[in-house]
C-alpha positions as CSV (number, residue, x, y, z in Angstrom):
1,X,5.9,72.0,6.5
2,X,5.9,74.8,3.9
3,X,2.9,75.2,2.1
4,X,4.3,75.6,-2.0
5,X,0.7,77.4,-2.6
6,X,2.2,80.2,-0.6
7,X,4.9,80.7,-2.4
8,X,3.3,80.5,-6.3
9,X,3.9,76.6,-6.4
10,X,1.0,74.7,-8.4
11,X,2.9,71.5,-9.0
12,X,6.2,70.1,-8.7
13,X,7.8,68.0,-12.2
14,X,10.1,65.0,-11.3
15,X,13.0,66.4,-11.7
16,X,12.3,69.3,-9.6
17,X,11.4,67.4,-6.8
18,X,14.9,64.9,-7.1
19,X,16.6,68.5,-7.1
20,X,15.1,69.9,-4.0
21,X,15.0,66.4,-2.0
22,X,19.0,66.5,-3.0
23,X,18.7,64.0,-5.9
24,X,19.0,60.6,-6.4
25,X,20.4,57.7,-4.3
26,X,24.1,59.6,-2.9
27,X,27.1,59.2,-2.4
28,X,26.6,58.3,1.6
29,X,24.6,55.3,0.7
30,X,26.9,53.8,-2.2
31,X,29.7,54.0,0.8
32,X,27.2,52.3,3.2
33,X,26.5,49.7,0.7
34,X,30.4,49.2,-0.3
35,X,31.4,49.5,3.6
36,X,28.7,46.8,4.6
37,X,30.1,44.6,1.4
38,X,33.7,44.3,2.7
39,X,32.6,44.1,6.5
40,X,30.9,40.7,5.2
41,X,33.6,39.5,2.7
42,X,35.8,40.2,5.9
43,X,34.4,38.1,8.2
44,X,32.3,35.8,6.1
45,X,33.3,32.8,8.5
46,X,31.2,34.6,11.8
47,X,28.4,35.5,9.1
48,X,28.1,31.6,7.5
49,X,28.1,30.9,11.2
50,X,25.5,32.9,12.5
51,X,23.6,31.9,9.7
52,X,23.8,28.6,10.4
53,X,22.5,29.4,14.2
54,X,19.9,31.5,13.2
55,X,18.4,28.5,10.6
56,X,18.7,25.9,13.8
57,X,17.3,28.1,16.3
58,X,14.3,28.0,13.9
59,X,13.7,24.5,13.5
């Protein structure tokens, strides 16, 4: 890991450190999230179901 003393750096502000870790929460997760939503709503009978067998195989 770069030392940022090295190179002039005393302290980083917020908003610098959101631009160099490439900002905020991206594009790849908001399609992960929106992929993972419709792979549920598609098969929401398998998910109740394995719900269901999860809960028993706890009791």
């Amino acid at each position: 890991m770069k030392n940022l003393e090295d190179y002039g750096v005393q302290t980083l502000e917020s908003e610098e450190v959101n631009k160099t870790n490439g900002g905020g929460i991206g594009i790849g997760t908001v399609l992960a999230i929106i992929g993972a939503g419709i792979y549920v709503y598609n098969n929401w009978d398998d998910f109740v179901e394995g719900v269901k067998e999860g809960y028993a195989s706890t009791q």
